[in-house]
C-alpha positions as CSV (number, residue, x, y, z in Angstrom):
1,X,0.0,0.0,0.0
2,X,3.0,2.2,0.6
3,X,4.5,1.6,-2.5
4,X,1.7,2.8,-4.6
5,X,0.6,5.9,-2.6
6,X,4.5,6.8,-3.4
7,X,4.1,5.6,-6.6
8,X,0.9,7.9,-7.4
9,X,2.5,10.6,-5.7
10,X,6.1,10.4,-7.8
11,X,3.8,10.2,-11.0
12,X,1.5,13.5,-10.0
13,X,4.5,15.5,-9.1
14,X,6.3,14.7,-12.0
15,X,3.0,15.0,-14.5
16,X,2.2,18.1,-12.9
17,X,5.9,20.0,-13.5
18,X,5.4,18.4,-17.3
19,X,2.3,20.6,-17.4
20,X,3.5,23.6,-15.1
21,X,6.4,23.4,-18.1
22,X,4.5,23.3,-21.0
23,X,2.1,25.8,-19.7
24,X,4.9,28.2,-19.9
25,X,6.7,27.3,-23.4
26,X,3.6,27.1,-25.2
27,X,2.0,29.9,-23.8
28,X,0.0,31.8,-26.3
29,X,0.7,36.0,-26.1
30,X,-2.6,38.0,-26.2
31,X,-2.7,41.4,-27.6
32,X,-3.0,43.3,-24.1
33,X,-5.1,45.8,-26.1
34,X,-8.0,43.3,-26.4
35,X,-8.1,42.4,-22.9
36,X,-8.6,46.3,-22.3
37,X,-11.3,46.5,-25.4
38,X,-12.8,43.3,-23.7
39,X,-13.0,44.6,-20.3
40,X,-14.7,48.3,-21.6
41,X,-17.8,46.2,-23.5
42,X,-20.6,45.0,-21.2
43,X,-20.7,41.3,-21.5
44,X,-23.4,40.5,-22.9
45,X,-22.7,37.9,-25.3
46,X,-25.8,39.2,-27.2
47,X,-24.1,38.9,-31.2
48,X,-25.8,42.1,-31.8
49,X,-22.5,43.5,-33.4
50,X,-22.2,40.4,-35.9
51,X,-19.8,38.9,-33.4
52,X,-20.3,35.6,-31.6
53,X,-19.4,36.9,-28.3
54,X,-17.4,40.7,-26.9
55,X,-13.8,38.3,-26.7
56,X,-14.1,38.2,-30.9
57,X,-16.0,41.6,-31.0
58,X,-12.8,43.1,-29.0
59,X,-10.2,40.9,-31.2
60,X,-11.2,42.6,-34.4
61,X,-11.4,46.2,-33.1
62,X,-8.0,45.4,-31.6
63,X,-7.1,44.5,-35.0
64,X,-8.6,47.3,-36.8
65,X,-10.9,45.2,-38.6
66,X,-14.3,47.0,-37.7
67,X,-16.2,49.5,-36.5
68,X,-16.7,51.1,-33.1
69,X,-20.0,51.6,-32.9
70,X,-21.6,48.4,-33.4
71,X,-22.1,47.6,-29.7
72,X,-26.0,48.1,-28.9
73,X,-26.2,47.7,-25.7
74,X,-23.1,49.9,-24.5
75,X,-25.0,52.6,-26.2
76,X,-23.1,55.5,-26.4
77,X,-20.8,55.6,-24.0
78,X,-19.4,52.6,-24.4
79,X,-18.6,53.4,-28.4
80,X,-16.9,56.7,-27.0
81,X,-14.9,55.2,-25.1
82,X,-13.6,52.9,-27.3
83,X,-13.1,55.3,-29.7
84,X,-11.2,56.9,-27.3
85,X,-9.1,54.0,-26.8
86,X,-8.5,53.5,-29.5
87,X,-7.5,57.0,-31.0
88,X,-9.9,57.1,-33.4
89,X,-13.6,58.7,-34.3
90,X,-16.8,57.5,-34.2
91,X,-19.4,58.9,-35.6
92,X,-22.4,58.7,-32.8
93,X,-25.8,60.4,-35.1
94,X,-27.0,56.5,-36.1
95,X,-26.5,55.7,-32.1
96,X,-30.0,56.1,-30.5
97,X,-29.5,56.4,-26.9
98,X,-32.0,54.2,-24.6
99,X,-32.5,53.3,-21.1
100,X,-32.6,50.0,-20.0
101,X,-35.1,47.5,-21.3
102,X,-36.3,44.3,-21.4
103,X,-38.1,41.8,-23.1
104,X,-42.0,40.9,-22.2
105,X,-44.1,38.2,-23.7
106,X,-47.7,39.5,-24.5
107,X,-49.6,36.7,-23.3
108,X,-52.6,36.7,-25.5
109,X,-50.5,36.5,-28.4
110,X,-48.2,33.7,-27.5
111,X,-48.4,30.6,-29.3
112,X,-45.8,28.9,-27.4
113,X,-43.4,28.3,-31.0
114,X,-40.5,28.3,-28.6
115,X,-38.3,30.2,-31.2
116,X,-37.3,33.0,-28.6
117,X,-36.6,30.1,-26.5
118,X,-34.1,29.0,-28.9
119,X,-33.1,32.7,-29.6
120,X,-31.7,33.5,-25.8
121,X,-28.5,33.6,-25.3
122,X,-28.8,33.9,-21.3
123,X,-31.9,31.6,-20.8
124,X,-34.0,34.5,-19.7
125,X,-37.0,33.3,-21.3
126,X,-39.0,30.3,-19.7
127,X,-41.9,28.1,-21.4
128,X,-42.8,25.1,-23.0
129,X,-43.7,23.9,-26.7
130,X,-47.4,24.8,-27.1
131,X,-47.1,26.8,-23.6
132,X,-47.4,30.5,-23.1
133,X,-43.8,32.3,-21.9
134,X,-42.4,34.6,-19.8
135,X,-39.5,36.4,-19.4
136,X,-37.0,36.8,-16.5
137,X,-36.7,40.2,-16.5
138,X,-33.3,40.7,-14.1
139,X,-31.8,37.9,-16.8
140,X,-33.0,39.7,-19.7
141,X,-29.9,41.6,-21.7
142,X,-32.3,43.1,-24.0
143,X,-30.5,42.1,-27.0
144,X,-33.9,41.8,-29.0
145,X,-33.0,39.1,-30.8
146,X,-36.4,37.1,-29.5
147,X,-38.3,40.0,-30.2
148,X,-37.4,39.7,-34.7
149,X,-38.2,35.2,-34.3
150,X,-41.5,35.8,-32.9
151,X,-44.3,34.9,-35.3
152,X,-47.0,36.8,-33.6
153,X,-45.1,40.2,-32.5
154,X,-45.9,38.9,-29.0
155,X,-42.4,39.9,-28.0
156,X,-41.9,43.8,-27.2
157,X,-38.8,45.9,-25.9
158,X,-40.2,47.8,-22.5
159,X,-38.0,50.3,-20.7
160,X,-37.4,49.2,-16.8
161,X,-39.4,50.8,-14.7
162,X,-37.7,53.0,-12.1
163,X,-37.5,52.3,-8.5
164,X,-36.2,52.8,-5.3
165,X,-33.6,49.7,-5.9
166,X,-32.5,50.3,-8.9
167,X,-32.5,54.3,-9.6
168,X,-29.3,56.1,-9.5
169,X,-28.1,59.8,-9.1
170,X,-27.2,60.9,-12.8
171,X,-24.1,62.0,-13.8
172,X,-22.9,65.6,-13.8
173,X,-22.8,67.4,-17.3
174,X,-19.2,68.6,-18.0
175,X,-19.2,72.2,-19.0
176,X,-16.4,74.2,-20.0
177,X,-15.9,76.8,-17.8
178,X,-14.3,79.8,-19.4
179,X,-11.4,81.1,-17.3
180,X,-12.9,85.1,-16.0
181,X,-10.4,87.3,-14.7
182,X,-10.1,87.8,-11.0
183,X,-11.9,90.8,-9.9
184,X,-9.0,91.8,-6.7
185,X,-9.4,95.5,-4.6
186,X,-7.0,97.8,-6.3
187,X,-4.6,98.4,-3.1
């Protein structure tokens, strides 16, 4: 019994420095740039931009290979400031700015198809085939992807109501303050 917990113990020491090693040597280098680019977009994984997810959305606007302002749900802000980042312009008049939504299922319209179902990328939808749905609405990233599969139009966009626990203070506009001279007492 001694001999093969010292055996297993040999052979995991020794397979693990094989791995430590070739962890190291065949370490692939990532562009630091789209970690930063990756780290700016929200996360949603919604494929909005024409990207599978933000890591390949953030690899090709680290490469210079497309647009900044294809990010919905980072509205504006997020398309300034990775224009920003990336030293270039971005022209913001397409850019609609919203507020935060999210899906709902209009019940008297539902037939229960289960395309939007299919369509979520973060499993905020719940139902059955031939079932009526609903939505999670805390889950929902409002991508709006379930809303252009449904059928019926049973899907709509509605902002998120504001309360109590999820209102914040809004920001402070930034005005240029022109530089008056100093009114003193003559002496």
């Amino acid at each position: 019994m001694l001999i093969a917990i010292s055996s297993l113990t040999v052979m995991g020491i020794v397979l693990g420095s094989l791995l430590g090693a070739a962890a190291r040597f065949l370490a692939v280098q990532e562009n630091p740039l789209e970690e930063e680019l990756k780290a700016m977009l929200p996360g949603s994984q919604c494929g909005q931009c024409g990207y599978v997810g933000c890591s390949q959305y953030a690899a090709a606007l680290a490469r210079g290979d497309t647009s900044v302002t294809l990010c919905a749900p980072g509205g504006k802000a997020v398309v300034e400031a990775l224009a920003k980042k990336l030293g270039v312009t971005a022209d913001l008049s397409e850019l609609e700015e919203k507020g935060p939504e999210y899906a709902f299922i209009i019940e008297g319209l539902c037939i229960g198809c289960t395309r939007c179902i299919r369509e979520c990328s973060v499993d905020a939808i719940l139902g059955a085939n031939k079932l009526m749905h609903s939505v999670i609405a805390e889950a929902c990233h409002s991508c709006g992807k379930c809303v252009k599969v449904c059928p019926t139009d049973a899907i709509v966009m509605v902002p998120v109501r504001v309360t109590l626990a999820n209102w914040h203070w809004p920001k402070p506009e930034v005005e240029h303050i022109q530089s008056k001279p100093k009114v003193g007492y003559a002496h």
